[in-house]
N, C-alpha and C positions, 0 to 999 in steps of 0.2 A: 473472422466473420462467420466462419462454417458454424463453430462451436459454440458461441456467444461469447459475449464478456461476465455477463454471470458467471457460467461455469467454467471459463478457465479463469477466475479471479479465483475461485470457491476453490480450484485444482492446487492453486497455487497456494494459499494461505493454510491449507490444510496439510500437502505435503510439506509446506514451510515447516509449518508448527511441530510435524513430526519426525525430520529430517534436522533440523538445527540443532535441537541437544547434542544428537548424536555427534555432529559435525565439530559443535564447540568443546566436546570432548577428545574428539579427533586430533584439535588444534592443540589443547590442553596436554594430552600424554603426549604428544609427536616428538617432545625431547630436541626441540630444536631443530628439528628434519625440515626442511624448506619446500620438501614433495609433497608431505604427508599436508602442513598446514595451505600448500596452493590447490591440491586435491579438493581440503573441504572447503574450503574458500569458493572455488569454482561449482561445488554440490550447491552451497547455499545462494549463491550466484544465481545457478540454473532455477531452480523452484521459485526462486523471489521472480524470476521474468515475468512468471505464469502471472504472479499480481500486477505488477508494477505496468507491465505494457499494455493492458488495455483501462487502466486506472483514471490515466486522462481521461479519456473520451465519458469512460462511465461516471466519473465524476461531472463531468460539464453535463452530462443532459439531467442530472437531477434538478438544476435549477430554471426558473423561468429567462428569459432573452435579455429580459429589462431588469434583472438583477443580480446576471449570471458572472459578472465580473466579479463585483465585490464579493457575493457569496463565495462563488471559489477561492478565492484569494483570501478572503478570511479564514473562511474553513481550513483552507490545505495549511494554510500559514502557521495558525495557531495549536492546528493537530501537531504539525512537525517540531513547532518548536516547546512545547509538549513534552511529548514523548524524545526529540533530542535533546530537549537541556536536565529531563531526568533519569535518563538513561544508564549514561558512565555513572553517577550516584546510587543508581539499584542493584548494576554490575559490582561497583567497588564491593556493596554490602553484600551481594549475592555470595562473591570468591571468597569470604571469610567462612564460609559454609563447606564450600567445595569449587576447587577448580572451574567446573562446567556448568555447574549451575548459572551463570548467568545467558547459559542458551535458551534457556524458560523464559528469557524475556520475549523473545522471538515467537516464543508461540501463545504468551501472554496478548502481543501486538497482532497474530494475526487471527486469535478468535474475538478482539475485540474488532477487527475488520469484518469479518466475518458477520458478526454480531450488526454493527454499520452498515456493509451491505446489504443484508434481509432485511432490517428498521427501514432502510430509507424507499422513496418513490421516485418513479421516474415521472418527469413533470410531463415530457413531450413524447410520444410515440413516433412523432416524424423527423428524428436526430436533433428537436431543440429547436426547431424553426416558428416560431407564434403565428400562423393561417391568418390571423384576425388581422393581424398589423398590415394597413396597406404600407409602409413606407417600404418594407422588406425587399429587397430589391433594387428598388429603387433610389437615384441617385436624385436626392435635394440640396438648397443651398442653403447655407445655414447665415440665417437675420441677423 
């Protein structure tokens, strides 16, 4: 809350993108070592938190009250399954390159974050709550 979610989203997807080569190379030569690849497992770990935990919150206030379900739910749903179901397919192609190349994706996904977060608006200033709506609050019964 000190910091914002802008900048420690921005912390994170930047140190992401420039930390993960390294790391999936790490994984890559470790030779089987179980330290070496929980080491960078844990590096890339750390730097993703910076995105990942204030992610919620900054996603839910871009949309308006009255259609902040669906939106997110769409949004997040369709990004994920996305970028998961062609992922392992960019990796496979990537390792015929080079062992570590497929760390590029990482930083592929987090300047396209990056790029998402600056594009988008925030809808509310007051955490997403619509002033206008009198029912807000209040408890009705439903006809």
């Amino acid at each position: 809350d000190r910091v914002g979610r802008v900048k420690l989203m921005s912390f994170g997807a930047i140190s992401t993108g420039i930390v993960a080569p390294v790391m999936v190379w790490l994984i890559s030569e470790s030779g089987g070592k179980v330290a070496e690849a929980l080491f960078a497992q844990l590096c890339l770990t750390f730097f993703f938190s910076f995105y990942c935990g204030p992610f919620c919150a900054w996603l839910v206030e871009r949309f308006p009250v009255n259609i902040r379900l669906t939106s997110v739910s769409l949004g997040f749903n369709i990004g994920i399954c996305i970028s998961s179901g062609f992922s392992p397919a960019l990796a496979t192609w990537l390792v015929t390159f080079s062992p570590p190349s497929p760390g590029f994706i990482f930083t592929a996904f987090a300047g396209l974050g990056l790029l998402g977060m600056f594009i988008s608006t925030k809808v509310h200033t007051d955490g997403g709550i619509d002033e206008d709506d009198a029912s807000v609050g209040k408890l009705t019964a439903v006809e």
